[in-house]
C-alpha beads as a LAMMPS data file, in Angstrom:
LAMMPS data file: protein, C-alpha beads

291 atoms
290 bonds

1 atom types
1 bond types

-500.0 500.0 xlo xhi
-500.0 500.0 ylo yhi
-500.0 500.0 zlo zhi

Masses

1 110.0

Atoms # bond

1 1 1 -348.426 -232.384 -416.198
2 1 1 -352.021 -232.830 -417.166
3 1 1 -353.533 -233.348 -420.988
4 1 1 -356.594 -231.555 -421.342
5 1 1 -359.031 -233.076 -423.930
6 1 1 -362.429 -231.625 -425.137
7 1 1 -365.581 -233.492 -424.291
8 1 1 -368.910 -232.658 -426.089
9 1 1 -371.516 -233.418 -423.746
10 1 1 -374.985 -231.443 -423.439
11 1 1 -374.280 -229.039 -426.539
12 1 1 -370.968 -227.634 -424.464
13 1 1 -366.878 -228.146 -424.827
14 1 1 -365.759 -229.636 -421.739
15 1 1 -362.710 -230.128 -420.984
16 1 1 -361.450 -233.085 -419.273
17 1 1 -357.992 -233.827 -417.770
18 1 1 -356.253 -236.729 -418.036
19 1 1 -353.662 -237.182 -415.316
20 1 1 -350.242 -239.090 -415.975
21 1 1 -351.681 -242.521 -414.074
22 1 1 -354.537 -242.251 -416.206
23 1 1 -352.695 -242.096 -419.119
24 1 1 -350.187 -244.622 -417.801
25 1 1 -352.699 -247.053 -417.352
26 1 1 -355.062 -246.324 -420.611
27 1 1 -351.773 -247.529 -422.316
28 1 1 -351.336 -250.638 -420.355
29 1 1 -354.876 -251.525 -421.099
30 1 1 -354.382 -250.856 -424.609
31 1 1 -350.746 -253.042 -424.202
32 1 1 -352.727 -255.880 -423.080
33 1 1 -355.377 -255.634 -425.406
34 1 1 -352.671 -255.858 -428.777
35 1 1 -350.783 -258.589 -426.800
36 1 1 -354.118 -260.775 -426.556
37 1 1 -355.085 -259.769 -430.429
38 1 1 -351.310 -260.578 -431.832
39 1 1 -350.292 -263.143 -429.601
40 1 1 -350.274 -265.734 -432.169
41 1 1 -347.587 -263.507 -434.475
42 1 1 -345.584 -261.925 -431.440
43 1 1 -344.643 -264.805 -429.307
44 1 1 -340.850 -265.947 -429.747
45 1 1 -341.359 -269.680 -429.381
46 1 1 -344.346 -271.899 -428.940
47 1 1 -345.991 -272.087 -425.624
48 1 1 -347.450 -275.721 -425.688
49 1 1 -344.327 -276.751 -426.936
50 1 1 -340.943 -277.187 -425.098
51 1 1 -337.864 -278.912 -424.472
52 1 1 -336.142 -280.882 -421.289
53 1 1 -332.881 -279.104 -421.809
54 1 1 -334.291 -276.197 -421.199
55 1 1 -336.425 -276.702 -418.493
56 1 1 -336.176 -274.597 -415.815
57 1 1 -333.858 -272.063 -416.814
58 1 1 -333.899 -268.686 -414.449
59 1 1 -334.928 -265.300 -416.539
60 1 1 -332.460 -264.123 -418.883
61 1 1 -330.702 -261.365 -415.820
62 1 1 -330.258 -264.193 -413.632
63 1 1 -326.981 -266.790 -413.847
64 1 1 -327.396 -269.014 -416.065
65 1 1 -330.400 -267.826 -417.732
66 1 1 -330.838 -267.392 -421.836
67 1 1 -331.704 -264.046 -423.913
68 1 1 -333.709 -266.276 -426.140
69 1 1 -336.052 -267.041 -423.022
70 1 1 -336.610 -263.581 -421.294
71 1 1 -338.837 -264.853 -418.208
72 1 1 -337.328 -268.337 -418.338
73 1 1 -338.942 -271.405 -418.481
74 1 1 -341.497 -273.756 -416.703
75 1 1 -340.758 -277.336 -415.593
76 1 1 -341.606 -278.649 -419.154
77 1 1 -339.156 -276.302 -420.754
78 1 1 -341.820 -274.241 -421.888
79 1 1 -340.817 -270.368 -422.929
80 1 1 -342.825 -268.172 -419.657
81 1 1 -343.088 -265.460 -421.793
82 1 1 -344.940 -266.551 -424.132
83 1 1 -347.219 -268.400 -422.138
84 1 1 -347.729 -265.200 -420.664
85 1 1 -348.622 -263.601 -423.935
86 1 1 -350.928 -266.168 -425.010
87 1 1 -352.285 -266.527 -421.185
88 1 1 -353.473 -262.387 -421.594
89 1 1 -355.357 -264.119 -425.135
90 1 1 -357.368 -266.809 -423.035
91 1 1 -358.228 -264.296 -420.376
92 1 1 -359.075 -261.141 -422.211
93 1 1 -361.299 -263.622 -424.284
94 1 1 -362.790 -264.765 -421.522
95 1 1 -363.584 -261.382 -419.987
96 1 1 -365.317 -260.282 -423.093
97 1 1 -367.457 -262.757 -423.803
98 1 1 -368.457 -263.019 -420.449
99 1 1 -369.270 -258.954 -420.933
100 1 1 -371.282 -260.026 -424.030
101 1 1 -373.220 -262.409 -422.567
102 1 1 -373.879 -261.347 -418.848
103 1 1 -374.108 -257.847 -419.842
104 1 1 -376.967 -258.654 -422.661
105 1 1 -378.627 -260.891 -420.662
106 1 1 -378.570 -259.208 -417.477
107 1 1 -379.342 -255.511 -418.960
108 1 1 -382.139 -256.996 -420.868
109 1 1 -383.548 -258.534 -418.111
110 1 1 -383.434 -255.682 -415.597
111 1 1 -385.021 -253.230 -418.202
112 1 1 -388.236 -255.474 -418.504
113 1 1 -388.635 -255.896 -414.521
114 1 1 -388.221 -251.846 -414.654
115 1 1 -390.194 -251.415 -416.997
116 1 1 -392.675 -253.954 -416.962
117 1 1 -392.990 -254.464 -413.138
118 1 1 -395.779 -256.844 -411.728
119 1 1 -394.751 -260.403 -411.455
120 1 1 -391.970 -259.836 -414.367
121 1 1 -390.089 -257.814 -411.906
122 1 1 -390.719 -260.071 -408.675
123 1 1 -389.147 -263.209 -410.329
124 1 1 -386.321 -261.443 -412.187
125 1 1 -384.864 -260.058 -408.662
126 1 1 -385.778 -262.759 -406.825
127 1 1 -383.339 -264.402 -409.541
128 1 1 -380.726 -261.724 -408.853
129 1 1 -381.226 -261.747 -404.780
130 1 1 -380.621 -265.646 -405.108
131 1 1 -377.550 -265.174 -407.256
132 1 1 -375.829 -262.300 -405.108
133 1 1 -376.988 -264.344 -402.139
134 1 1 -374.252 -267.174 -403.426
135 1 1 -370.556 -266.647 -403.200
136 1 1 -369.172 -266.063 -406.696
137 1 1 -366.318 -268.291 -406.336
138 1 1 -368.034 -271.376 -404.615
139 1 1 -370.702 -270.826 -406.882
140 1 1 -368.678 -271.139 -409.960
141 1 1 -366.378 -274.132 -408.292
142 1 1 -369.343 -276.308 -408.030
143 1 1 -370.799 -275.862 -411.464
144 1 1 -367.144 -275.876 -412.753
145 1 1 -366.843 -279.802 -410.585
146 1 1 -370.474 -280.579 -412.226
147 1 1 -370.036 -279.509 -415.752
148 1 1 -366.155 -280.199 -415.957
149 1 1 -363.301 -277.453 -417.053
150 1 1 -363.257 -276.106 -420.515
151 1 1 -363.333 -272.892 -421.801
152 1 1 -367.331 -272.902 -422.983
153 1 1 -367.868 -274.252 -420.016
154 1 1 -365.997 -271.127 -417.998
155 1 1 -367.462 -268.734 -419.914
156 1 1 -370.851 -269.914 -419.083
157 1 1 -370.144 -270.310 -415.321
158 1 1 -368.852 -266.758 -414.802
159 1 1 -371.462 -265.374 -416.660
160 1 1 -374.041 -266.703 -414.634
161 1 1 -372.795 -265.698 -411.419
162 1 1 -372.372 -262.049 -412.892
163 1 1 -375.249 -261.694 -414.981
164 1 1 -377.429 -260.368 -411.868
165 1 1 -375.078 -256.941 -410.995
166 1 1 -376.183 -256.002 -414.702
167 1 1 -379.895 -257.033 -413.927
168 1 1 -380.177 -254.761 -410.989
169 1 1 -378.144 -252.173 -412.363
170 1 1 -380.634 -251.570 -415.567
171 1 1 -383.504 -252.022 -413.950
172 1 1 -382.506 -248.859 -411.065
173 1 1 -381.846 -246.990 -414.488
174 1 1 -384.796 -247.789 -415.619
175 1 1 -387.160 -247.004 -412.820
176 1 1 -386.099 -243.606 -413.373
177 1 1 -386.129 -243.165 -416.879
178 1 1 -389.857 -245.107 -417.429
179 1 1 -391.379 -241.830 -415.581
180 1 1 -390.053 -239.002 -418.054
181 1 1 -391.516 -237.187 -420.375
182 1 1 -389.824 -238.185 -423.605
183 1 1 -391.299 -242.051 -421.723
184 1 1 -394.742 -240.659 -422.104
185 1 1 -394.548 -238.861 -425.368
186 1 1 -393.656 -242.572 -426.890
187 1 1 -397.130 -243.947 -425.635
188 1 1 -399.105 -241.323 -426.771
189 1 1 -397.208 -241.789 -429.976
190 1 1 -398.483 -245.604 -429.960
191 1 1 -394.596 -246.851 -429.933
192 1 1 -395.266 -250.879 -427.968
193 1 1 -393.775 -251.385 -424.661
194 1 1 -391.115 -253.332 -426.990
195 1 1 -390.453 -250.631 -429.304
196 1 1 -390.016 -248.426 -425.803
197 1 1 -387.659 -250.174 -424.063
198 1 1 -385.219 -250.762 -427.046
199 1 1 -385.468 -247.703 -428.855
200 1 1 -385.923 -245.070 -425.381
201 1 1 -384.970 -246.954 -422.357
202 1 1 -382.069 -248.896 -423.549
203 1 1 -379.982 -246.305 -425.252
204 1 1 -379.843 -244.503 -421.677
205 1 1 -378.981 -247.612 -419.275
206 1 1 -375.980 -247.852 -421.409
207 1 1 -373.562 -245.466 -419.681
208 1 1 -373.656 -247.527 -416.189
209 1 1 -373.995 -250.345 -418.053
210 1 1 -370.205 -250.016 -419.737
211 1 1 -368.875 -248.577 -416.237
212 1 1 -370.461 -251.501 -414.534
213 1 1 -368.653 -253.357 -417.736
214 1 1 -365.049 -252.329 -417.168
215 1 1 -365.070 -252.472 -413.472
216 1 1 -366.226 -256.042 -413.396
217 1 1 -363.680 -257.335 -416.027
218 1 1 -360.892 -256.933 -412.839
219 1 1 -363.618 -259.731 -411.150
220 1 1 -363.385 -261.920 -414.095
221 1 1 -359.952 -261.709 -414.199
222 1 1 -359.683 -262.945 -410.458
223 1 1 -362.963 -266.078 -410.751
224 1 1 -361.252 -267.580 -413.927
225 1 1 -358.142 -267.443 -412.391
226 1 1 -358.550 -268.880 -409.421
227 1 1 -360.961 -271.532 -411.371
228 1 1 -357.721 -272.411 -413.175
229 1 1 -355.439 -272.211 -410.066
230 1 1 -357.846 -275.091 -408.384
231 1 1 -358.200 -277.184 -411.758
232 1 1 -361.644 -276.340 -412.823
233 1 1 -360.884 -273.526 -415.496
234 1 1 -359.119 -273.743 -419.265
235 1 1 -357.826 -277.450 -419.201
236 1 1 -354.006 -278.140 -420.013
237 1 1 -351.931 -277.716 -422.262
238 1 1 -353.820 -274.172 -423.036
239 1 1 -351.440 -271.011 -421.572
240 1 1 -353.445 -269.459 -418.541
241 1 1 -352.001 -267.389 -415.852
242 1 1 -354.246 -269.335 -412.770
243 1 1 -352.928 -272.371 -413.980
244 1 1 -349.380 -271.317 -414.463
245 1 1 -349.450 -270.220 -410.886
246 1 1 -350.838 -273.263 -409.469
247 1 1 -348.052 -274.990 -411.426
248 1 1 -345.174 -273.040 -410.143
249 1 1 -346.442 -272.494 -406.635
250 1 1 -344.485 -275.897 -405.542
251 1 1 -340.807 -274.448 -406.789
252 1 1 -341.618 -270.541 -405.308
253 1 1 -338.693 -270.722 -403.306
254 1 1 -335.805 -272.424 -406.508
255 1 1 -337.904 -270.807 -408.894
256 1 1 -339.895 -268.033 -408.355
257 1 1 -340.566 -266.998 -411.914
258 1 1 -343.133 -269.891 -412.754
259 1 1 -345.619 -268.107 -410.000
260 1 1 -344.441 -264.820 -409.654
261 1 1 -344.415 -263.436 -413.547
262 1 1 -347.960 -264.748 -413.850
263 1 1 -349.209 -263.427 -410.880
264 1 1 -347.857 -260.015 -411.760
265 1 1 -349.737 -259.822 -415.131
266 1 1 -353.130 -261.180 -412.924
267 1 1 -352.385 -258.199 -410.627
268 1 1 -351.518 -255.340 -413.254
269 1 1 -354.500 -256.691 -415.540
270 1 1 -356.950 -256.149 -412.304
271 1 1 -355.575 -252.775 -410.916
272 1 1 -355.687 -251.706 -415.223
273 1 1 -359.220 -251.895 -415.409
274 1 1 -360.707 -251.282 -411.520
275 1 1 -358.665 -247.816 -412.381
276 1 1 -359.989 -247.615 -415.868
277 1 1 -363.386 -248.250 -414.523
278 1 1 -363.549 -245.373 -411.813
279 1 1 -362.241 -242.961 -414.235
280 1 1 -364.947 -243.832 -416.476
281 1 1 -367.579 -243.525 -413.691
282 1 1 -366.082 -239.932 -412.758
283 1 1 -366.739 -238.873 -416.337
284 1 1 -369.579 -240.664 -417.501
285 1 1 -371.871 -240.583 -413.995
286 1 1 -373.627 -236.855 -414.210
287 1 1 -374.476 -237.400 -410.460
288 1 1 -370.840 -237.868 -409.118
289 1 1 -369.141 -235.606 -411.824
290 1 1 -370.647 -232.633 -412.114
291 1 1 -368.659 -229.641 -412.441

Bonds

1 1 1 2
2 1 2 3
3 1 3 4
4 1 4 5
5 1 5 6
6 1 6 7
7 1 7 8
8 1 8 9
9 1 9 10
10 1 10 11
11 1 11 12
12 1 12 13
13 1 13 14
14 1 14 15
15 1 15 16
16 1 16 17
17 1 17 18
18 1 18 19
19 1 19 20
20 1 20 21
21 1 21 22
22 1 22 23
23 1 23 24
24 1 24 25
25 1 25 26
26 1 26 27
27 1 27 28
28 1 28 29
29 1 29 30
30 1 30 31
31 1 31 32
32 1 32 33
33 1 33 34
34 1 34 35
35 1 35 36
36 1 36 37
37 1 37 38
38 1 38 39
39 1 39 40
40 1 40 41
41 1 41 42
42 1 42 43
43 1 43 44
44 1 44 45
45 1 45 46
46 1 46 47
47 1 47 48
48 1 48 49
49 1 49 50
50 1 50 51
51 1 51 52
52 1 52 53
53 1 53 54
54 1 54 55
55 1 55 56
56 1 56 57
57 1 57 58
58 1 58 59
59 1 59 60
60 1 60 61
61 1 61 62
62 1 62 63
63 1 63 64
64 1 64 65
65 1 65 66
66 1 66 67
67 1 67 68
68 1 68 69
69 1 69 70
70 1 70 71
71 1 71 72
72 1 72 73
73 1 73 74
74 1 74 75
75 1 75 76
76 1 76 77
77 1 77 78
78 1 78 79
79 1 79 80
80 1 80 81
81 1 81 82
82 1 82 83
83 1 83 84
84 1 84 85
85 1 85 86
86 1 86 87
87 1 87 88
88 1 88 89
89 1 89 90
90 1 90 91
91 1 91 92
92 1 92 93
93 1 93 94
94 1 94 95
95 1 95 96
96 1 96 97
97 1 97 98
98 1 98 99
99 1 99 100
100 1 100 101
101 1 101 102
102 1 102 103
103 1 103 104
104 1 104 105
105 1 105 106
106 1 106 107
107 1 107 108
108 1 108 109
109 1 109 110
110 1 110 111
111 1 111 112
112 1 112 113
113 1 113 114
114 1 114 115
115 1 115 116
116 1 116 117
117 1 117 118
118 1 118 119
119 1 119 120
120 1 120 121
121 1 121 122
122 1 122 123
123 1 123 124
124 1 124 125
125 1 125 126
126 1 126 127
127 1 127 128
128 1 128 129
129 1 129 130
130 1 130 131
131 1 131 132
132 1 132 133
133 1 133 134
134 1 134 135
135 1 135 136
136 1 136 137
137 1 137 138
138 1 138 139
139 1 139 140
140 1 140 141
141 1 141 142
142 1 142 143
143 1 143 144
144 1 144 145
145 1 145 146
146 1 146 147
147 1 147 148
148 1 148 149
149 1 149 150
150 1 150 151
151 1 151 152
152 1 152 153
153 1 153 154
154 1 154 155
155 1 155 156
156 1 156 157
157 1 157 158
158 1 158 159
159 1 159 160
160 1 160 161
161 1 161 162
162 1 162 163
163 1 163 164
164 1 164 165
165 1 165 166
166 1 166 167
167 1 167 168
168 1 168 169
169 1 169 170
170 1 170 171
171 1 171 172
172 1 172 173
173 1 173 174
174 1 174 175
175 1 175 176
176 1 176 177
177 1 177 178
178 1 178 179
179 1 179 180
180 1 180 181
181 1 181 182
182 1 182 183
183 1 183 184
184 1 184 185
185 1 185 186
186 1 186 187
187 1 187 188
188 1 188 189
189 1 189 190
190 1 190 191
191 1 191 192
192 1 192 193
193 1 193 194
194 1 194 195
195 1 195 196
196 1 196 197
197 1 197 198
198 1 198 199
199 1 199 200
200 1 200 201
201 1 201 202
202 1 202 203
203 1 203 204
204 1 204 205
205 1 205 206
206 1 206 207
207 1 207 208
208 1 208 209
209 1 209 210
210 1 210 211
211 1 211 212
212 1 212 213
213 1 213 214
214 1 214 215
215 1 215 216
216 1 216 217
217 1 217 218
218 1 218 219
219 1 219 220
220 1 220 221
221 1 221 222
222 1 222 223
223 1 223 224
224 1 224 225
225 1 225 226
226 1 226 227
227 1 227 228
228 1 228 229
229 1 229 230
230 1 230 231
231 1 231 232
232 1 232 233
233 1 233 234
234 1 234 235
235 1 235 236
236 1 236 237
237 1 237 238
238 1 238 239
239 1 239 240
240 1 240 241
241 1 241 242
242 1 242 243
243 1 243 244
244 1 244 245
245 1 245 246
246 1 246 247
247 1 247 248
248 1 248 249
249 1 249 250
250 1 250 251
251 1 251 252
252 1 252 253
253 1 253 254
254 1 254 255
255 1 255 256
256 1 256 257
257 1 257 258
258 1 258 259
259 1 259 260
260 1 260 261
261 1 261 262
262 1 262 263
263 1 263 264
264 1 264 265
265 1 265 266
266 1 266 267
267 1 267 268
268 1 268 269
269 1 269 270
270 1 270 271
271 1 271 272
272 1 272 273
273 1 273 274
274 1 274 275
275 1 275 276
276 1 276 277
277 1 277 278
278 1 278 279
279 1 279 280
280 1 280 281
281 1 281 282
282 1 282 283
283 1 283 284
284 1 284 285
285 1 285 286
286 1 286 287
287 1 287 288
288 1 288 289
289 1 289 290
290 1 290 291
C-alpha cells in the first residue's frame, strides 16, 4: 500500500509516494530523534548510576532477568536501557553539530572557490584533496591521541575530516549556477560578489547540501563510535554506544546484551538515515528524479 502526498515544486502538484519502508523508517528516525530530546525525562533509572546486586542481570525474557531492567544490566549494574537512551542523546548531538559546523564551513568554503576561482579556489581544494587523501578514521584517531577524548574535542575532529565532501560538493553547484542568467542580472544590478553568493548562489547549493547532510550523519554515527570503541571518543562515565560495546565485547559469549543491544541501535541508526538520505536524493535531485 502506498501514501501518495502532494509536492509543490515548479508551480505544479506532484505527487509523491511514500512506500511502507519509507514510512517505516521516517518513523524510526523520528523515534530516535524524541528518544535523544527526552532522554533525560524517559529513562527508568539513572545510567551513570548503578548497583553491584544487580550487575549483570540477563534482559528481562531471559532466566533470571528483572522487568524493572528490560535490556539488563552492564558489569557495574548499570540499567542498558537507559544507557541506550541517553547513548542515542550523545550521538545524535554529536551528528548535528558536526552537520552545523562541517556543513557551514565546508559549503561556505566551496561557494567562494566556485565562485571566486583564481588562487581562492586552488588552495581551498588542495585543502579538500589533502583531507579526502587521509583515511577518516586514522585521521580522527591521531588527533583524538593528540588532543585527548572529550566531547568538544570529538566534535571538532569529525568535523574536520568531513568538512571537505561539503567543500567540493558546493563548489560543483556552484560552477554551474555562477554562469546563469539570474547570476548576471545581479552584476548588472551592482549586487557585490558577497551580496551574490549569499543572497543567489547559496539559496540553490542547499538541496545537495541537506542530501549530502543526512547521508553523512550514518558516517558520523560509525567515526564517533568507533572513536569511543578504541578510547578516544566521549570519556567515561558518559552513556555512548562505541564505548558500551568495547565494554561488553569481553563477556559476548555469558553476556551478549552489553555488546549486542548497542550495536543494534549503531546499526538501525546508520541504515535510518543512509535510507532517509537516498530517498531524499530521489526527490530533491531534478537530474536523477525526473518524472
Amino acid at each position: 500500500m502506498n501514501i501518495a502526498l502532494p509536492v509543490v515544486k515548479s508551480g505544479k502538484i506532484k505527487k509523491v509516494r511514500l512506500s511502507p519502508t519509507v514510512i517505516i523508517f521516517s518513523s524510526i528516525g523520528l523515534i530516535l530523534i524524541l528518544t535523544a530530546l527526552l532522554a533525560p525525562w524517559i529513562t527508568p533509572h539513572d545510567p551513570n548510576v548503578g548497583a553491584l546486586d544487580n550487575r549483570l542481570l540477563p534482559p528481562f525474557w531471559q532466566e533470571g532477568g528483572k522487568t524493572e531492567f528490560v535490556f539488563g544490566t552492564d558489569t557495574l549494574g548499570r540499567d542498558i536501557l537507559s544507557r541506550i537512551i541517553f547513548g542515542a542523546r550523545t550521538t545524535l548531538s554529536v551528528c548535528a553539530l558536526v552537520v552545523i559546523i562541517a556543513g557551514t564551513i565546508g559549503t561556505l568554503l566551496g561557494i567562494v572557490a566556485g565562485y571566486t576561482g583564481g588562487w581562492a579556489d586552488i588552495i581551498i581544494m588542495r585543502a579538500v584533496d589533502l583531507v579526502f587523501s587521509l583515511p577518516a578514521i586514522l585521521l580522527a584517531l591521531l588527533l583524538a591521541a593528540i588532543f585527548g577524548p572529550s566531547f568538544q574535542i570529538l566534535v571538532f575532529i569529525i568535523s574536520f575530516t568531513l568538512w571537505a565532501g561539503y567543500a567540493r560538493m558546493a563548489r560543483a553547484e556552484t560552477l554551474k549556477i555562477k554562469g546563469l542568467d539570474f547570476i548576471a542580472l545581479a552584476k548588472i544590478a551592482g549586487c557585490s560578489r558577497a551580496s551574490i553568493m549569499m543572497r543567489h548562489v547559496l539559496p540553490n547549493v542547499i538541496s545537495p547540501i541537506i542530501i549530502l547532510a543526512t547521508l553523512q550523519i550514518g558516517t558520523i554515527v560509525i567515526v564517533e563510535a568507533s572513536l569511543s570503541f578504541l578510547g578516544v571518543g566521549v570519556p567515561p562515565p558518559t552513556a555512548d554506544w562505541g564505548s558500551m560495546v568495547s565494554e561488553g565485547r569481553s563477556y559476548i559469549v555469558t553476556a551478549w546484551w552489553l555488546c549486542i543491544i548497542p550495536g543494534f541501535a549503531i546499526a538501525l541508526t546508520v541504515l535510518t538515515f543512509n535510507l532517509l538520505g537516498d530517498v531524499l536524493n530521489d526527490r530533491l535531485n531534478p537530474l536523477i528524479h525526473r518524472r
